[in-house]
N, C-alpha and C positions, 0 to 999 in steps of 0.2 A: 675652490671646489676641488676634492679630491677626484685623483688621477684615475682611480677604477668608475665613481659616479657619472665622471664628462665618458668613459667609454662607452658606459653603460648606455646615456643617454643620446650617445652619438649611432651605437645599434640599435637601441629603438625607433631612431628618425631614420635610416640606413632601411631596416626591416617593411616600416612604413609605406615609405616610398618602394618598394618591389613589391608588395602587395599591391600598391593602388597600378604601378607600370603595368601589372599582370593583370588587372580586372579591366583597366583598359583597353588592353592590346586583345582579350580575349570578349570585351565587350562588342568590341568596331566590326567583328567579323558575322555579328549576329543580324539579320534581317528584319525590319520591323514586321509585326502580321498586323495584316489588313483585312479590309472586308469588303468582298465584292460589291461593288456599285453596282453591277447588271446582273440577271437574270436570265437563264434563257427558259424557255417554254415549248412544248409539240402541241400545236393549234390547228385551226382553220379560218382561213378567210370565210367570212359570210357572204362577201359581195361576187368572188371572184371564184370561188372554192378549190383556192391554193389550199394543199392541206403541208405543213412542216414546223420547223423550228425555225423561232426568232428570238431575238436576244433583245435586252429592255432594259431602261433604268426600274431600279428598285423598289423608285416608290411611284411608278406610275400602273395603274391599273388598269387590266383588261378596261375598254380594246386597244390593242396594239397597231401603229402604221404597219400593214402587208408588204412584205418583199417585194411580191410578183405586179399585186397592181396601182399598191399604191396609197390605198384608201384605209382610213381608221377600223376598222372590219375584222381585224383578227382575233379570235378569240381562244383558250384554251381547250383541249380536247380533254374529258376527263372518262376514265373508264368504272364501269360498275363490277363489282365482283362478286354479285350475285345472279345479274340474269346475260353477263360476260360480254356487254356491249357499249362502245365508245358513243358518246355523246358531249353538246355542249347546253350546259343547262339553261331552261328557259331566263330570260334577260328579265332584269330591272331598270323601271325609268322614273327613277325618284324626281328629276329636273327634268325640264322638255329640254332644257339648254342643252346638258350634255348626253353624251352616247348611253347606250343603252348598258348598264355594269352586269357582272357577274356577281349573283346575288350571294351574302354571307354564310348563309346554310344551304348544301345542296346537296339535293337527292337525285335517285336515275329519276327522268321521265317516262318512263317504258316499265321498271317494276317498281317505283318507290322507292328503292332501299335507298339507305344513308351510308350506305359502305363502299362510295366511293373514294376515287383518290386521283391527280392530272394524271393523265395516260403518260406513259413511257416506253414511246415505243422499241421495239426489240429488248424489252427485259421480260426477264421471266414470270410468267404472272399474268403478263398483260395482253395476252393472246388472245383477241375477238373472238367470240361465237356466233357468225350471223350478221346482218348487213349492221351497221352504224344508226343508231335514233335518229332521224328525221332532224335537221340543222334548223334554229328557229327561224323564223321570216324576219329578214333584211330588208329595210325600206328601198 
C-alpha cells in the first residue's frame, strides 16, 4: 500500500474517533427529560371541608386521600368564567363500588356554562365573584 493511502486512511480513523470522543463527552452532560408521575390540584375535601392543594399519581382520579383528615373526599375545585364562581361539579356514580368520579363534561351548576376550567388559585383570572356553589352532598 502506498505511503500517502495508509496516511490518508490513518486520518480518516484518527478524525473518526475525535468525532465520536466529542459526541460522547458532550452527550454524558445531557439530562434525560422525564415526565412527571404526579400532579398536583387546588380542591376540597367533602368530608371535612379542608379546602387546598394536593399532589397525586397521574393516573389516579378524583377523589384524592385529604391531607387534613384523611378520608378519599378530596375533590377538585373548578371555577366558571361566566357567572365568576368556584365550585366542584355535581358527582358520578357509575359503580356502587367505587367513589363518586368527576364527571367527563362539566359545566357550572349555578349558570350552565361550559367555560370552565380547575380553579387556580392566586392567578389571574381566577378571582371569585360571590360566595362558592354549594359543595355536593358527601355521604
Amino acid at each position: 500500500m502506498p505511503r500517502s493511502q495508509r496516511q490518508l486512511i490513518l486520518g480518516l480513523v484518527a478524525l473518526i474517533a475525535v468525532i465520536a470522543a466529542a459526541y460522547a463527552l458532550l452527550r454524558s452532560g445531557q439530562k434525560p427529560v422525564g415526565i412527571s408521575t404526579e400532579f398536583s390540584e387546588y380542591g376540597v375535601c367533602l368530608a371535612c371541608k379542608y379546602e387546598g392543594q394536593v399532589d397525586y399519581p397521574r393516573e389516579q382520579p378524583a377523589p384524592h386521600r385529604c391531607p387534613k383528615c384523611g378520608q378519599q373526599a378530596f375533590y377538585p375545585l373548578y371555577f366558571c368564567f361566566d357567572c365568576k364562581r368556584r365550585f366542584v361539579p355535581a358527582l358520578e356514580r357509575n359503580d356502587p363500588a367505587q367513589p363518586a368520579r368527576v364527571p367527563l363534561i362539566i359545566a357550572c351548576p349555578n349558570c350552565t356554562s361550559s367555560r370552565v376550567s380547575p380553579f387556580l388559585g392566586g392567578q389571574a383570572g381566577y378571582e371569585p365573584e360571590g360566595p362558592d356553589v354549594p359543595l355536593p352532598h358527601w355521604p
